[in-house]
C-alpha positions as CSV (number, residue, x, y, z in Angstrom):
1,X,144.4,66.1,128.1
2,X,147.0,67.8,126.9
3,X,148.7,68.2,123.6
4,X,152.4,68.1,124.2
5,X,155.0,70.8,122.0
6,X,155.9,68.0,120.2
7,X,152.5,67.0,118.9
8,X,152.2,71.5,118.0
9,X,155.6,71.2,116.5
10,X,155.1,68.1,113.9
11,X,151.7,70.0,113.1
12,X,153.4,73.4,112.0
13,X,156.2,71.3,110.3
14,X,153.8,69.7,108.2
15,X,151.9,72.9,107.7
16,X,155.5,74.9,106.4
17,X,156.3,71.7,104.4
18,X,152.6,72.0,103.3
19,X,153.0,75.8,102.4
20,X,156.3,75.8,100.8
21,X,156.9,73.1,98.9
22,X,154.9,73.3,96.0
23,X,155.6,69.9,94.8
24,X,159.3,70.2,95.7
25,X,161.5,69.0,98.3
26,X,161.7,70.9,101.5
27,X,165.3,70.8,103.4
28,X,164.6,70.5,107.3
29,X,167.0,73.4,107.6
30,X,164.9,75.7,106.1
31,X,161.5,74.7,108.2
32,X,163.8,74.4,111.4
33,X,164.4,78.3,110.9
34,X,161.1,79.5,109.1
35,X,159.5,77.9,112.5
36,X,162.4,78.4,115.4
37,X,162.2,74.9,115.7
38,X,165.4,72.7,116.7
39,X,166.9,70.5,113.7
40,X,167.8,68.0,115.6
41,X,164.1,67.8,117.0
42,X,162.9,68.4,113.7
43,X,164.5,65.1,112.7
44,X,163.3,63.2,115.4
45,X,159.9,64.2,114.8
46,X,160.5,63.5,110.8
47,X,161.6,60.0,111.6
48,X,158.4,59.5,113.2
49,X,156.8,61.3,110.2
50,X,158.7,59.0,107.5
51,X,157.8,56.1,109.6
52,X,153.6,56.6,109.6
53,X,153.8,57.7,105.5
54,X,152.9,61.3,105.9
55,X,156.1,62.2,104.1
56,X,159.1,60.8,102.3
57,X,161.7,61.8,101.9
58,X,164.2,62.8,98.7
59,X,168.0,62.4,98.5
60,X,170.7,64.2,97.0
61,X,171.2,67.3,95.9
62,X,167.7,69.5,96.1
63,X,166.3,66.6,98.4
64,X,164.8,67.2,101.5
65,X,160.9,66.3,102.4
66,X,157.5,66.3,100.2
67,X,153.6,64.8,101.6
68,X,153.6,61.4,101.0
69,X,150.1,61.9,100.2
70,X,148.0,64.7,99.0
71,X,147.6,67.1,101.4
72,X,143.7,66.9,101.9
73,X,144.3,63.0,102.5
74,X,146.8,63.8,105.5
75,X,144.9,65.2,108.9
76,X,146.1,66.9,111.9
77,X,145.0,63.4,113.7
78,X,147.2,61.6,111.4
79,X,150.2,64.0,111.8
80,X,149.6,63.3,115.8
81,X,149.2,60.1,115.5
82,X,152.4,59.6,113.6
83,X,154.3,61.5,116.7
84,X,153.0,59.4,119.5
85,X,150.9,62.2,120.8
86,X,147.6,60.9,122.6
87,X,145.2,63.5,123.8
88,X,142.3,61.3,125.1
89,X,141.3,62.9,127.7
90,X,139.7,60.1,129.2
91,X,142.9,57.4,128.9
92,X,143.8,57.5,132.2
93,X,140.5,57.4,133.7
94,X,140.4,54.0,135.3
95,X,138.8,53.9,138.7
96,X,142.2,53.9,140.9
97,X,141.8,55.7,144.0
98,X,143.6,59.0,144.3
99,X,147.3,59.1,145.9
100,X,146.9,59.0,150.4
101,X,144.0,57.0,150.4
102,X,144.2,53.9,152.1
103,X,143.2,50.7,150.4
104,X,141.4,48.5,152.4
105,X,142.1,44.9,152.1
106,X,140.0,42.0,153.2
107,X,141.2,38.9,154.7
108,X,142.5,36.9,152.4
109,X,144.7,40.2,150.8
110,X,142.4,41.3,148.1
111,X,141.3,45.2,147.7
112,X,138.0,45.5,149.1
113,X,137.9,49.5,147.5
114,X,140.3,49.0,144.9
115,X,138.7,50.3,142.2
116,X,135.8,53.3,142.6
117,X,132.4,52.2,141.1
118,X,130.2,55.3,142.2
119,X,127.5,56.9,139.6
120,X,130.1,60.1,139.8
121,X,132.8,58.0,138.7
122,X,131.0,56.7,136.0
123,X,129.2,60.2,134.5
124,X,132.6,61.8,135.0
125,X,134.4,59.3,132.8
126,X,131.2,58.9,130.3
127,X,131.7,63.1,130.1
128,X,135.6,62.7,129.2
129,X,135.3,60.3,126.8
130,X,133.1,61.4,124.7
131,X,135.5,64.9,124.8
132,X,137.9,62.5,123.7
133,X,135.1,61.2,120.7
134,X,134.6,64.9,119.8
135,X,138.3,66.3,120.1
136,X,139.2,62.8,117.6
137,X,136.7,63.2,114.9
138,X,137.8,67.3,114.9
139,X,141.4,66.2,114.5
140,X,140.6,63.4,112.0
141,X,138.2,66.0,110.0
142,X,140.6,68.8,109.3
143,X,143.3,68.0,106.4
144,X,146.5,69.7,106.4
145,X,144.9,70.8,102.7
146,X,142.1,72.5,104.7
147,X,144.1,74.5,106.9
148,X,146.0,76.0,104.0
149,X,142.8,76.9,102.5
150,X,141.5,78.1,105.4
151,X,144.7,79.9,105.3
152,X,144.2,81.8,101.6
153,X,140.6,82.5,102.1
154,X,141.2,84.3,105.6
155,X,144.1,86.4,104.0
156,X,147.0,85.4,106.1
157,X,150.5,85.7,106.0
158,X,152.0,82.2,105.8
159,X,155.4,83.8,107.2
160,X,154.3,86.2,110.0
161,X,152.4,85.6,113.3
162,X,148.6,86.0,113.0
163,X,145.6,86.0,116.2
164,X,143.1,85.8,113.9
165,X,144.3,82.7,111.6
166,X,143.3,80.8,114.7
167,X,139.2,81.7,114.0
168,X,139.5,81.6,110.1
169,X,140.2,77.3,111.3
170,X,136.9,76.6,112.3
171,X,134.4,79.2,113.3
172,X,131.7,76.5,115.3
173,X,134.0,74.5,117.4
174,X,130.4,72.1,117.7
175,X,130.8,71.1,113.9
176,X,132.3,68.5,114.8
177,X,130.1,66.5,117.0
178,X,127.4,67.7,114.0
C-alpha cells in the first residue's frame, strides 16, 4: 500500500498542466522546472500519459501538452492508472505463508499448509480490501477540475508550497465510503 513518487509525480504534472495551460499547450520544460521534476522522467511518465488519453500532445512551434479531456472528466485514479501505479492494499494478500516457515508436504509432494485458511487470515484480508474499495472510489471521485477548485476557493498559491492546501482537498476523509 504505497503510492510510489512516480504515481505523486504524474499527479502534480497533470495538476501544473491543469493550472497553467489555460487551453494552450504546455512545454514539459516548463512543468519539469515549475515542479523540480526530471524531464527525462517527465517524458516517461507523459508517454504513459499520451498512451491512456489523459493528454495529447501538440507539435511544432508553441506545442507541448493540453487534457485530452476536460479536466473534471480526468481523476487522480485515472492519472494513476495511466502510470502503472496500483495502491490496493490488499493485492498481494494471498494466503502464502511468511518467509522461514517450513512448508510441510505430504506424501505424495503436495503442500499440506500451503496456503493459510484461518478466520484471521480471512478478516485481515476482508479489512484490506475494502481499504483498497474506499482508497479507489476516493481516487476515482476527485477530478483534476476539483482539485483546482478546491485550489481557488481555499486561496492558494498555485506556485508556492502550501500545508494547508492539503485540508482545503477533502475535509471528511469518510466521504468517500458515504
Amino acid at each position: 500500500m504505497r503510492l510510489t513518487s512516480k504515481g505523486r509525480y504524474a499527479v502534480r504534472a497533470m495538476l501544473d498542466l491543469t493550472f497553467n495551460s489555460n487551453g494552450n499547450p504546455v512545454r514539459l520544460q516548463e512543468i519539469s522546472t515549475r515542479q523540480s521534476i526530471s524531464l527525462h522522467y517527465l517524458e516517461q511518465l507523459f508517454r504513459k500519459l499520451r498512451t491512456g488519453k489523459v493528454v495529447k500532445s501538440v507539435r511544432g512551434p508553441g506545442g507541448g501538452y493540453v487534457l485530452a479531456r476536460s479536466m473534471d472528466e480526468i481523476s487522480v485514479k485515472d492519472v494513476l492508472d495511466c502510470v502503472g501505479e496500483n495502491i490496493n492494499p490488499a493485492r498481494d494478500i494471498i494466503g502464502i505463508p511468511s518467509s522461514g516457515i517450513e512448508i510441510m508436504k505430504d506424501e505424495n509432494g503436495n503442500d499440506v499448509n500451503g496456503i493459510v485458511d484461518t478466520s484471521e487470515f480471512h478478516l485481515t484480508k476482508g479489512y484490506f480490501e475494502n481499504l483498497g474499495n474506499i482508497m479507489q472510489e476516493y481516487l476515482a471521485t476527485t477530478t483534476l477540475g476539483d482539485l483546482m477548485r478546491k485550489s481557488r476557493e481555499a486561496g492558494v498559491n498555485t506556485n508556492a508550497n502550501n500545508a494547508n492546501f492539503a485540508s482545503a482537498i477533502r475535509t471528511n476523509a469518510g466521504e468517500a465510503n458515504q
